[in-house]
C-alpha positions in Angstrom: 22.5 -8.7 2.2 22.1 -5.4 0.2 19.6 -2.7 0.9 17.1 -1.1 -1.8 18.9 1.9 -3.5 18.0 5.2 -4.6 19.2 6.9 -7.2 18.6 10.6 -7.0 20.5 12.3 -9.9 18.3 12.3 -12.6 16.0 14.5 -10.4 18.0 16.4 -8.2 19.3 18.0 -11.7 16.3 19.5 -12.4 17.3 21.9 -9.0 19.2 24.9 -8.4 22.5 24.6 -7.4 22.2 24.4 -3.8 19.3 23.9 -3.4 19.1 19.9 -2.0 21.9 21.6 0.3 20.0 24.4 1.8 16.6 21.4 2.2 19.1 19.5 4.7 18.0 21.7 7.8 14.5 21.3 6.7 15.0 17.5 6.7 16.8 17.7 9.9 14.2 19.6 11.8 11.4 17.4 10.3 13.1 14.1 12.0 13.8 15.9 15.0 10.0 16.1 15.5 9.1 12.7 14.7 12.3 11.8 17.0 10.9 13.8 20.3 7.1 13.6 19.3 6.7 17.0 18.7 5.0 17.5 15.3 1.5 17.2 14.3 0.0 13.8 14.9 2.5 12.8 17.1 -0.3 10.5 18.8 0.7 8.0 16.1 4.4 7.7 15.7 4.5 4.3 16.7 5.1 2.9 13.3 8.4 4.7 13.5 9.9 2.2 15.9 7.5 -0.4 15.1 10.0 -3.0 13.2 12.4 -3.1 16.0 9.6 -3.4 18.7 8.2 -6.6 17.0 9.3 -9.8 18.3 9.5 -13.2 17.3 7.2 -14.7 19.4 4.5 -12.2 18.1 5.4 -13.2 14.9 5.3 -17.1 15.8 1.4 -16.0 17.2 0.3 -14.5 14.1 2.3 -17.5 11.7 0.1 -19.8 14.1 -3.3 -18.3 13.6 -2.4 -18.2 9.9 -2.1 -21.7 9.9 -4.7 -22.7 11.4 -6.9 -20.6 8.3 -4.0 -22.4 6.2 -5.7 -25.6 7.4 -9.1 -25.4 7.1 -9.8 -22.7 3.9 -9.7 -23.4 0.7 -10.0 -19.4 0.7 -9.9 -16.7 3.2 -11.9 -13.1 2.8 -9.7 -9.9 4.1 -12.4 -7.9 4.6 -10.7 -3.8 5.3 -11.0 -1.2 3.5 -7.7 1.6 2.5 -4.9 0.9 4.7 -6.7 -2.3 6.0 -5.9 -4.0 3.2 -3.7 -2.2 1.1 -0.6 -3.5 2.0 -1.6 -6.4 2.3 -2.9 -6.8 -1.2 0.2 -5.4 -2.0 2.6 -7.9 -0.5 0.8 -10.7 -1.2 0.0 -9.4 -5.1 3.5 -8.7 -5.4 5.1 -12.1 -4.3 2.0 -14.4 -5.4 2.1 -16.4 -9.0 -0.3 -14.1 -11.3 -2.6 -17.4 -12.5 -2.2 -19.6 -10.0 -5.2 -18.8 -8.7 -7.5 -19.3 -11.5 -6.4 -22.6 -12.6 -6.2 -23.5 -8.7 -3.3 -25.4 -8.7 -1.7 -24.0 -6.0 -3.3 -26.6 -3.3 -0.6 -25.6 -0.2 -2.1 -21.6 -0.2 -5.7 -20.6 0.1 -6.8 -18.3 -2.2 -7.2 -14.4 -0.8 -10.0 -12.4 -1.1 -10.7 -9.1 -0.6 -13.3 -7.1 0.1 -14.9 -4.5 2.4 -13.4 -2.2 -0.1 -15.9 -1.1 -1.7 -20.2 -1.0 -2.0 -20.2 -2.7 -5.6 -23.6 -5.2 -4.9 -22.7 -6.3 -8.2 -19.1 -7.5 -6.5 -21.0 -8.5 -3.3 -23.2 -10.9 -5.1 -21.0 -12.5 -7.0 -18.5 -12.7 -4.3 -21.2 -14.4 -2.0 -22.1 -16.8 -5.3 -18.1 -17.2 -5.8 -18.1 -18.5 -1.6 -21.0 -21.3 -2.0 -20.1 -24.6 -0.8 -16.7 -23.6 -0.4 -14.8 -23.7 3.0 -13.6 -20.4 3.8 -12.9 -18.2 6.4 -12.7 -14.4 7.0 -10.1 -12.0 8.7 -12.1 -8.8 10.0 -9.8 -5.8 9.8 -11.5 -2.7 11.6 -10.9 -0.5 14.3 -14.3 0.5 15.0 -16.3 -2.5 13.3 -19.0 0.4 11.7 -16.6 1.7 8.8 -19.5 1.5 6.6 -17.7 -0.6 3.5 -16.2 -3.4 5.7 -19.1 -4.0 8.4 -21.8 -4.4 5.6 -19.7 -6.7 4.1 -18.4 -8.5 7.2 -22.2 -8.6 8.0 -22.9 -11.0 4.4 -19.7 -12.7 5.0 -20.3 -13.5 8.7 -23.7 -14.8 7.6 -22.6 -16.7 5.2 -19.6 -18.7 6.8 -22.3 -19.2 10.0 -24.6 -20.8 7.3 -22.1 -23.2 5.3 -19.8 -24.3 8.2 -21.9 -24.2 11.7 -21.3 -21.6 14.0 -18.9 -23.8 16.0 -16.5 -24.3 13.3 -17.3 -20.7 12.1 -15.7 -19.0 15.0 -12.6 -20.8 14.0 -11.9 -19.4 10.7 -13.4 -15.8 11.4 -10.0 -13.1 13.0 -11.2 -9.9 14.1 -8.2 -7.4 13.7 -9.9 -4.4 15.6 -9.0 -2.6 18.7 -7.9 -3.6 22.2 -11.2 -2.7 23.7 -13.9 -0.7 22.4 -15.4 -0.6 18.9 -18.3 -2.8 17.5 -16.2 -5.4 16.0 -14.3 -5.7 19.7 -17.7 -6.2 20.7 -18.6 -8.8 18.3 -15.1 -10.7 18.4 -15.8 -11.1 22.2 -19.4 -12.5 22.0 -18.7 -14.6 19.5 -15.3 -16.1 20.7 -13.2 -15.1 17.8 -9.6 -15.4 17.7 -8.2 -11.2 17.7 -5.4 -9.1 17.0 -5.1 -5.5 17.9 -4.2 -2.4 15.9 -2.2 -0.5 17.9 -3.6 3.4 19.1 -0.7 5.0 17.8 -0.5 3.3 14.1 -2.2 4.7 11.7 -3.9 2.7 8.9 -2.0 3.6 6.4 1.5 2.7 8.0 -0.2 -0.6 9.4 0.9 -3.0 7.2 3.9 -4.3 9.4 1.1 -4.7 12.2 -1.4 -7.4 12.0 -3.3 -6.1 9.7 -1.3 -6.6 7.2 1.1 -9.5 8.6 -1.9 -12.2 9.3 -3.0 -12.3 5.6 0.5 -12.2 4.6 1.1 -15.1 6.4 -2.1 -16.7 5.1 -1.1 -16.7 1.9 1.8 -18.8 2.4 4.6 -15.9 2.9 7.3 -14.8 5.3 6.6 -12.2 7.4 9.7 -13.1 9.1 11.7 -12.1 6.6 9.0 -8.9 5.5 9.7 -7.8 9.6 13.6 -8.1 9.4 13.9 -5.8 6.2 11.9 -3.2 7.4 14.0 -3.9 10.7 17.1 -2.9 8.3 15.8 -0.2 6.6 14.7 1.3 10.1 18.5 1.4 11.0 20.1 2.4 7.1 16.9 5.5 8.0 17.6 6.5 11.3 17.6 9.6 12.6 22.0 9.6 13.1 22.4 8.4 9.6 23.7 11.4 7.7 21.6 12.8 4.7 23.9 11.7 2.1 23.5 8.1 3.1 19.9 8.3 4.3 17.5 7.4 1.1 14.6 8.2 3.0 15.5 11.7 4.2 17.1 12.5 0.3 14.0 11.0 -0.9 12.0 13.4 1.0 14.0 16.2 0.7 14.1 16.3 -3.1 10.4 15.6 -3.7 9.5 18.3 -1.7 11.9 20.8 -3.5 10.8 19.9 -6.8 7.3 20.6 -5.1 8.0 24.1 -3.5 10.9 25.5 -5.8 9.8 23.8 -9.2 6.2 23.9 -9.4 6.0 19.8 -9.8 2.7 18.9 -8.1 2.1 15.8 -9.8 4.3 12.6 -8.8 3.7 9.2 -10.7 5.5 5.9 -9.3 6.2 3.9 -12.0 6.9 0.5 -12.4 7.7 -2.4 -15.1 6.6 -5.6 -13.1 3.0 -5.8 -12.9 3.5 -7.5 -9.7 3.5 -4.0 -8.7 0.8 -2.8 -9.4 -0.9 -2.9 -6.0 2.7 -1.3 -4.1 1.8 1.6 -6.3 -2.1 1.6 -4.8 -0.8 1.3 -1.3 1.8 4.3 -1.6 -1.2 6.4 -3.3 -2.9 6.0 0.2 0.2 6.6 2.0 1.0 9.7 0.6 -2.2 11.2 -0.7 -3.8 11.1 3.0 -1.0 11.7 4.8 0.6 15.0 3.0 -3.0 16.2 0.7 -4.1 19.0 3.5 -4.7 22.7 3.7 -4.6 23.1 0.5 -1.2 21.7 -0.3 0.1 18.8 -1.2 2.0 16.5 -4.2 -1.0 14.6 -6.0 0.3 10.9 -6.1 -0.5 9.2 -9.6 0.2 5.4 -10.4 1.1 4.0 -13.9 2.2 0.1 -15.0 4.9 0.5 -17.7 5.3 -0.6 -20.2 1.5 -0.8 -20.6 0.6 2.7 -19.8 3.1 4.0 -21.9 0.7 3.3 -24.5 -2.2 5.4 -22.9 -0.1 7.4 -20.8 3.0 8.3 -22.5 2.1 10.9 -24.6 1.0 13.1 -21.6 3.9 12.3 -19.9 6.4 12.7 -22.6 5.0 16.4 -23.4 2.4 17.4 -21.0 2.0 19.9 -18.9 5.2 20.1 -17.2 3.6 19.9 -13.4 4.8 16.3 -13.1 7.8 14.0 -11.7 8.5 10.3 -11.9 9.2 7.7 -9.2 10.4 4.6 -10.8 10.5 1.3 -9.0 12.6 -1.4 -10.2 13.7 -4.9 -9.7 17.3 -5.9 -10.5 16.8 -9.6 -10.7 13.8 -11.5 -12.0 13.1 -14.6 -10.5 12.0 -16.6 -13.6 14.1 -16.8 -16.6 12.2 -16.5 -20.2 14.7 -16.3 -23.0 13.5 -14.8 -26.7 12.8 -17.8 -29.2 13.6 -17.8 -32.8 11.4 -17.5 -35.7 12.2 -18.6 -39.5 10.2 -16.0 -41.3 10.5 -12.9 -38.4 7.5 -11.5 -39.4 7.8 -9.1 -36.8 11.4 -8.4 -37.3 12.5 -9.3 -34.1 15.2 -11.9 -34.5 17.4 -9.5 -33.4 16.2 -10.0 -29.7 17.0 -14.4 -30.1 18.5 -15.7 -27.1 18.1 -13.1 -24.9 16.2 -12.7 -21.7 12.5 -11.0 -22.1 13.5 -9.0 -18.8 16.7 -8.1 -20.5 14.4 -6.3 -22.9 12.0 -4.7 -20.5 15.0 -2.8 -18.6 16.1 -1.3 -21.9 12.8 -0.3 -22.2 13.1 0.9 -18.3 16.0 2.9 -19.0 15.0 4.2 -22.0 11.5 5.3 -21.2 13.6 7.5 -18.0 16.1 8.8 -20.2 13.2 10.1 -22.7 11.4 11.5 -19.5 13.9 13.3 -18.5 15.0 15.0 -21.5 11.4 15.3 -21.9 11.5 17.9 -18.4 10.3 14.7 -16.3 12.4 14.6 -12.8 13.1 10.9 -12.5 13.9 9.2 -8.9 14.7 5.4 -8.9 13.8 3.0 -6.1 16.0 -0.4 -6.8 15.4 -3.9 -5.4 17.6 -6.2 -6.0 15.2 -8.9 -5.9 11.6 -9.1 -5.4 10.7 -11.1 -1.8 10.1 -10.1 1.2 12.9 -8.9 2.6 13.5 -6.3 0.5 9.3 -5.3 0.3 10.0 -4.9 3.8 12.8 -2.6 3.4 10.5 -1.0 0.6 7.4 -0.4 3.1 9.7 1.1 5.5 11.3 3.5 3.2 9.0 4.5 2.2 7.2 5.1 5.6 10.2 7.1 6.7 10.2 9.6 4.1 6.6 10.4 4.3 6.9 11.5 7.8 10.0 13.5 6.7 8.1 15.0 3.8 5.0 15.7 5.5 6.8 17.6 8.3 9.0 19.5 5.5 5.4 20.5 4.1 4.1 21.4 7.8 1.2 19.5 7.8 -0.1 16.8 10.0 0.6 13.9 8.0 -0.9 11.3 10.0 -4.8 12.3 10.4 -7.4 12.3 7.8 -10.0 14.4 8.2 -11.5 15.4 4.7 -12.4 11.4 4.5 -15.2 12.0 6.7 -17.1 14.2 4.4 -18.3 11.8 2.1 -19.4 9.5 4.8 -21.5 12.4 6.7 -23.6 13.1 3.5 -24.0 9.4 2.7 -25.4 8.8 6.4 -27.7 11.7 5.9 -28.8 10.6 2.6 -29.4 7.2 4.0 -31.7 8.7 6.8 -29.1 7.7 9.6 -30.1 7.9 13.2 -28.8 11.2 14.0 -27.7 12.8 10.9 -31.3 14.3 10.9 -30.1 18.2 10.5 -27.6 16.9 7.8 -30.2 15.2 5.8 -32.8 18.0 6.0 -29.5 20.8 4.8 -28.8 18.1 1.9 -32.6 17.8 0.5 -32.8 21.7 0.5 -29.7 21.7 -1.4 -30.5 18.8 -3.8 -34.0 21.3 -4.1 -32.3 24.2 -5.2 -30.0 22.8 -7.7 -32.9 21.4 -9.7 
């Protein structure tokens, strides 16, 4: 089978001559230290191995769990928040028939649900009116269990399911993804008997998707994480460390970004895409690279937009902006539905001229059109080719991407695999709520609050 491609011209033009050249040793130092565990972080490298690692009878135990939820749920809750759901939603987004779900016609796949993500009571409510008298189940995704979004919500949901089913048949259908040992929802997985799956110390959230946080819903949802494990599993080799830069997309990838970053001003990247299938790849690389590469100041500020659609709201910033910005475009070679363009006797709208031919025929000239006007535009333009949208090559996709944000982050010199400005919101929420022990917190926050009236 192929692998994804990358083609780098129309942004490597926009530097120096010499410059990719002379970002070589930068890229080669930056996978030495993921290769010997010597860079920032390096506590949670194990994503870089992590296809290769991951066995088939693993995969057999998290296909079997899924089908038992297959079973018995008409729909199944993910409850995670960021990188406990985000590639998930992703995968299953990407692959999933856009309406099947509201005219529920798809009886082999339960509908999936997510939540945890956020502290909408609006969402809540409706979600918990949208769950009455139905049969579902919930996978738990949380290392600690007390990650504010997804406990309160795994606290309703738990409720709930206890209520409808019995709390026999509830500890079927409720997964706790969590850690090996310690952590609330350890705790209450354990108590209650729940089927678990760990989140392995050294993955981070954000590259957990090729873990069981993100391959158990996956599999829920009716898709094949074989096939999602053995591109990644390609993509680690076509990536590794021995390929040479001129045939490894990752380390190019990650080389040229940061260039235009440090030599060209561009601080702004948008990935782009023309299949809103998409939509929610683009979400998931936000959290990959925003937390892993936005510290000390530093650091590329990653933008999503849904072409054509955006080009309508979008475009003209992008076409003539400020020119702080560069474009990742990700694109799918082959469809896989056919739609051809009908004819109309009185072409009101003038568009006979497109009869017989394929709609997606018409939305890659729009594709390469909308990059060629970017560019000339000042735009530096990468493009990230599938040649079809399943899993194999969204596996190869996760990966690549992966790779080159642990190059990149190294080339910046920043530890690209902790997090630590997330916890500042949460410190003055628990001190606004009047948490036990954010006492001192509190107290600061209301003289603050004072003053600024």
């Amino acid at each position: 089978m192929k692998n994804i491609s990358l083609d780098i011209t129309k942004a490597a033009q926009f530097l120096k001559d010499g410059v990719v050249k002379a970002y070589e040793p930068k890229v080669k130092a930056a996978q030495e230290a993921l290769k010997n565990g010597t860079c920032p972080g390096n506590d949670f490298l194990g994503w870089i191995n992590l296809p290769s690692e991951t066995t088939e009878e693993f995969l057999n135990e998290i296909q079997a769990t899924a089908n038992t939820l297959r079973e018995k749920c008409e729909c199944v809750v993910v409850a995670g928040i960021g990188g406990s759901y985000l590639g998930a939603r992703a995968v299953i987004e990407a692959l999933g028939n856009a309406f099947a779900w509201l005219v529920n016609d798809d009886t082999k796949n339960p509908n999936i649900l997510f939540a945890g993500n956020n502290i909408g009571e609006d969402y809540l409510a409706e979600l918990t009116d949208y769950l009455k008298n139905k049969k579902f189940g919930v996978i738990n995704i949380s290392k600690s269990g007390t990650t504010t979004e997804t406990a309160l919500t795994f606290r309703l949901l738990k409720k709930q399911c206890e209520e409808q089913r019995g709390k026999a048949e509830a500890k079927d259908v409720i997964v706790a993804v969590t850690d090996a040992k310690k952590g609330a929802a350890r705790t209450c997985a354990d108590k209650e008997g729940y089927k678990t799956f760990v989140i392995p110390d050294n993955v981070g959230g954000r590259f957990s998707v090729l873990t069981p946080v993100g391959l158990l819903p996956i599999a829920v949802a009716g898709f094949d994480i074989k096939a999602l494990v053995k591109g990644a599993q390609d993509m680690e080799k076509a990536t590794g460390f021995d390929v040479p830069f001129e045939e490894n997309i990752s380390a190019q990838y990650a080389a040229i970004r940061q260039a235009l970053y440090k030599e060209e001003g561009k601080k702004i990247e948008i990935i782009a895409d023309f299949q809103p299938k998409l939509h929610y790849i683009a979400e998931w690389w936000k959290q990959l690279y925003g937390e892993s590469e936005g510290k000390d100041n530093k650091g590329i500020f990653p933008a999503g937009c849904d072409f054509t659609t955006d080009l309508h709201s979008m475009g003209q910033w992008i076409q003539e902006g400020e020119r702080s910005i560069f474009e990742t475009v990700i694109s799918i070679e082959q469809p896989n539905k056919k739609l051809l363009f009908p004819h109309d006797d009185e072409n009101l709208d003038g568009l006979n001229f497109l009869e017989g031919k394929r709609v997606d025929e018409v939305n890659k000239m729009a594709e390469l059109g909308t990059r060629l006007a970017h560019v000339d535009g000042g735009v530096p333009n990468f493009r990230v080719s599938l040649p079809e949208l399943n899993e194999y090559y969204l596996g190869q996709l996760i990966y690549f991407f992966e790779m080159a944000c642990g190059i990149s982050g190294n080339i910046q010199e920043v530890n690209a695999f902790n997090q630590p400005g997330v916890e500042a919101y949460k410190k003055n929420m628990f001190a606004l709520l009047n948490k036990p022990g954010y006492e001192a917190d509190s107290k600061a926050i209301q003289e603050r609050l004072a003053k600024e009236k």
